[in-house]
C-alpha positions as CSV (number, residue, x, y, z in Angstrom):
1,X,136.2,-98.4,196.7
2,X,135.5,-95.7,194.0
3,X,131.8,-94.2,194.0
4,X,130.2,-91.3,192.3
5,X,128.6,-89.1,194.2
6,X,127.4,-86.0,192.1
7,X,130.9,-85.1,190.6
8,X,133.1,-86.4,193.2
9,X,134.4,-89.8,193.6
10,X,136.9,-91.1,196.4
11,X,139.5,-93.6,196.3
12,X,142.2,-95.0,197.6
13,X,145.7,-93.7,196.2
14,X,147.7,-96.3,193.1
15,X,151.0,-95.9,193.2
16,X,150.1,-94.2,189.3
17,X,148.9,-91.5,192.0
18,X,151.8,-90.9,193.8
19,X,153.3,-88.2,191.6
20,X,149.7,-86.4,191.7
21,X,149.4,-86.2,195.8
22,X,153.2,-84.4,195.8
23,X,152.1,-82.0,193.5
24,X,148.6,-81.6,195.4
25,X,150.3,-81.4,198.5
26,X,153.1,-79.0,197.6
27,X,150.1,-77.0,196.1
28,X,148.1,-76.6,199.2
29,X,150.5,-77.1,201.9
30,X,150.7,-73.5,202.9
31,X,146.4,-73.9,202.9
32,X,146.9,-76.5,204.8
33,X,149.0,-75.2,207.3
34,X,146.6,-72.3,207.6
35,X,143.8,-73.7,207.9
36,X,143.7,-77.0,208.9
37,X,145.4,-76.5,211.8
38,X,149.2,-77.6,213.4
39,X,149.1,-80.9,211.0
40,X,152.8,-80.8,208.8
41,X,152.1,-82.5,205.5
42,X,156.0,-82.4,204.9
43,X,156.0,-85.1,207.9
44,X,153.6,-87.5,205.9
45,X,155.1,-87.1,203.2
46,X,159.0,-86.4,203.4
47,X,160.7,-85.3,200.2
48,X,162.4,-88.3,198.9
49,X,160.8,-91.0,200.6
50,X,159.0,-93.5,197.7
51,X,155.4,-94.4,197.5
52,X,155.7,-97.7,199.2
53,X,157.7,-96.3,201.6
54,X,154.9,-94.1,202.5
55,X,152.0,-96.7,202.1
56,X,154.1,-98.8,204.4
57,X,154.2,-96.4,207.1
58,X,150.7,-95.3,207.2
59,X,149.3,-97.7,205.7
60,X,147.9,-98.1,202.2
61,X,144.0,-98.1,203.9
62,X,144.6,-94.9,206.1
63,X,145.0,-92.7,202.7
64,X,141.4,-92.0,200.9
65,X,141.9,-89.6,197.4
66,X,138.9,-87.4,196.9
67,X,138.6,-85.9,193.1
68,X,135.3,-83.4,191.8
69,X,135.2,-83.4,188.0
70,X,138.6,-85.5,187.5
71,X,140.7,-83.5,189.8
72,X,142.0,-84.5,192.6
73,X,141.0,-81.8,195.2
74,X,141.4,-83.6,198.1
75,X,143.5,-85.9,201.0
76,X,142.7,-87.6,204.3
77,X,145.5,-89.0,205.9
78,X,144.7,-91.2,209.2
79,X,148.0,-91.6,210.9
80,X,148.3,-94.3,213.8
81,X,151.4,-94.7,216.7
82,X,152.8,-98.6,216.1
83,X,152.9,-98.4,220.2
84,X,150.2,-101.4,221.4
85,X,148.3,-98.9,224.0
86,X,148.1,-96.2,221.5
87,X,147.1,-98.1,218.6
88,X,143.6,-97.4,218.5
89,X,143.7,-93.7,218.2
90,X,144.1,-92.6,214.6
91,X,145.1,-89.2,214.3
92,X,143.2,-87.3,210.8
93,X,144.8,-84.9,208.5
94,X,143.0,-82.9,206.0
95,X,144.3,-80.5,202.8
96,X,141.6,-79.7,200.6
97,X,141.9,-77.5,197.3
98,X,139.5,-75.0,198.8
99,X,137.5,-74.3,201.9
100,X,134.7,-74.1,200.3
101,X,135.0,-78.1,199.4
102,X,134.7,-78.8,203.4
103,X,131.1,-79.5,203.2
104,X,131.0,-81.9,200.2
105,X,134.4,-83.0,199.8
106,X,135.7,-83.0,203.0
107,X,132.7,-84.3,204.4
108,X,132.5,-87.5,202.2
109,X,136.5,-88.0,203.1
110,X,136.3,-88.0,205.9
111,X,132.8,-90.2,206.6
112,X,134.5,-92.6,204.5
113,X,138.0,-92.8,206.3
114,X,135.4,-93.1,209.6
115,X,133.7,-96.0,207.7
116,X,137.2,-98.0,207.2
117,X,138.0,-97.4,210.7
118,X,134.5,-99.9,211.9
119,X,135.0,-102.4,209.1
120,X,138.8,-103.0,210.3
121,X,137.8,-102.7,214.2
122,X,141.5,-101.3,214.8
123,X,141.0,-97.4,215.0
124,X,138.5,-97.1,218.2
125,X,138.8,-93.3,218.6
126,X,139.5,-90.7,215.7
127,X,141.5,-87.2,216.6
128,X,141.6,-83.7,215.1
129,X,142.5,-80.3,215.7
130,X,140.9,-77.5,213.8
131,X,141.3,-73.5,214.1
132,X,138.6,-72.0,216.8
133,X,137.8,-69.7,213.4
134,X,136.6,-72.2,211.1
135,X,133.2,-72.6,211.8
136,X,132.3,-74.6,208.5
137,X,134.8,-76.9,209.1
138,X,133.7,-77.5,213.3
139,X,129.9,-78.0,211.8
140,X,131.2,-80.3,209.2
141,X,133.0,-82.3,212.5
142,X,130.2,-82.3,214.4
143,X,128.0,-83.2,212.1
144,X,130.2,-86.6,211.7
145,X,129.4,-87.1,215.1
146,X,133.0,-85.4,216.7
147,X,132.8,-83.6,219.9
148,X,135.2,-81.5,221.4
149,X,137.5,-82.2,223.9
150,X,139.8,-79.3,224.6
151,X,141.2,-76.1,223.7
152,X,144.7,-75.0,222.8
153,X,144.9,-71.1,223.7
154,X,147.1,-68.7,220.9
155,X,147.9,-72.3,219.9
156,X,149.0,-71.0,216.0
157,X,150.2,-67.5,215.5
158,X,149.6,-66.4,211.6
159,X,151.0,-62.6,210.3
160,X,150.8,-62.1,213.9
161,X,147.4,-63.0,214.9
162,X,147.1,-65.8,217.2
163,X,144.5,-68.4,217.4
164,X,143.2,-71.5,219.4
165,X,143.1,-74.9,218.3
166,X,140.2,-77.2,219.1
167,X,140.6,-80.9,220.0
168,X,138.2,-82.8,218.6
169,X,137.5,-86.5,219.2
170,X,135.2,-89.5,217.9
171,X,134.9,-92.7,219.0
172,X,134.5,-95.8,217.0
173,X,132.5,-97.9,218.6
């Protein structure tokens, strides 16, 4: 599933990787949590739980590794409830290295995660929430064809300043 586009490739994760997504994820968790929104990596990826415990509860396909220039500098995680009526709604996480990698790197994660979700036909809708301040990042959404479906008011409150979090949605089909 690897392909070069300019400098970045994306993947899915090896267990080799597994060691290399804790670090990235302890590394950017804070970004993570402050600017992608209410997502907690440290419940998609629990300290101490093993690499096939993980790919066993979200699924080995639902992971996609994004690297520019050899480093990995990016996750999209596509999490899914085992209960049969919610089963087609995947919910998507996001941590990138930067903000600045949203439009390349984030982009081509997450167009490919949308691409897996129509060659397996299981995922019919895609959620997201993102922070009403991050207008790259809602662009970047809508440009992969997301709309919004809702607003969360003073949804995240950081050093005191609260802020909304849009819903946004895309179907599958």
């Amino acid at each position: 599933m690897a392909e070069l586009k300019s400098n970045i490739i994306v993947r899915r994760p090896t267990e080799a990787d597994f060691e290399e997504m804790k670090r990235f994820i302890a590394e950017t968790c804070e970004h993570t949590r402050n600017f992608y929104g209410v997502h907690d990596w440290d419940e998609l990826f629990p300290v101490g739980e093993t690499y096939g415990e993980i790919m066993e509860r979200i699924e080995k396909g639902n992971i996609l590794l994004g690297t520019v220039e050899g480093v990995l500098s990016g996750i999209v995680v596509l999490t899914q409830r085992k209960s049969e009526k919610f089963r087609h709604v995947g919910n998507l996480t996001v941590s990138l290295r930067s903000d600045d990698l949203m439009a390349t790197l984030g982009k081509e994660l997450i167009g490919r995660m949308i691409l897996a979700c129509k060659s397996k036909g299981v995922i019919r809708k895609i959620n997201l929430r993102v922070r009403e301040d991050l207008e790259v990042t809602k662009e970047v959404y809508k440009f992969l064809g997301f709309y919004e479906e809702g607003v969360l008011a003073r949804d995240i409150c950081l050093n005191g300043m609260f802020y909304s979090t849009i819903l946004y949605g895309r179907s599958i089909d």
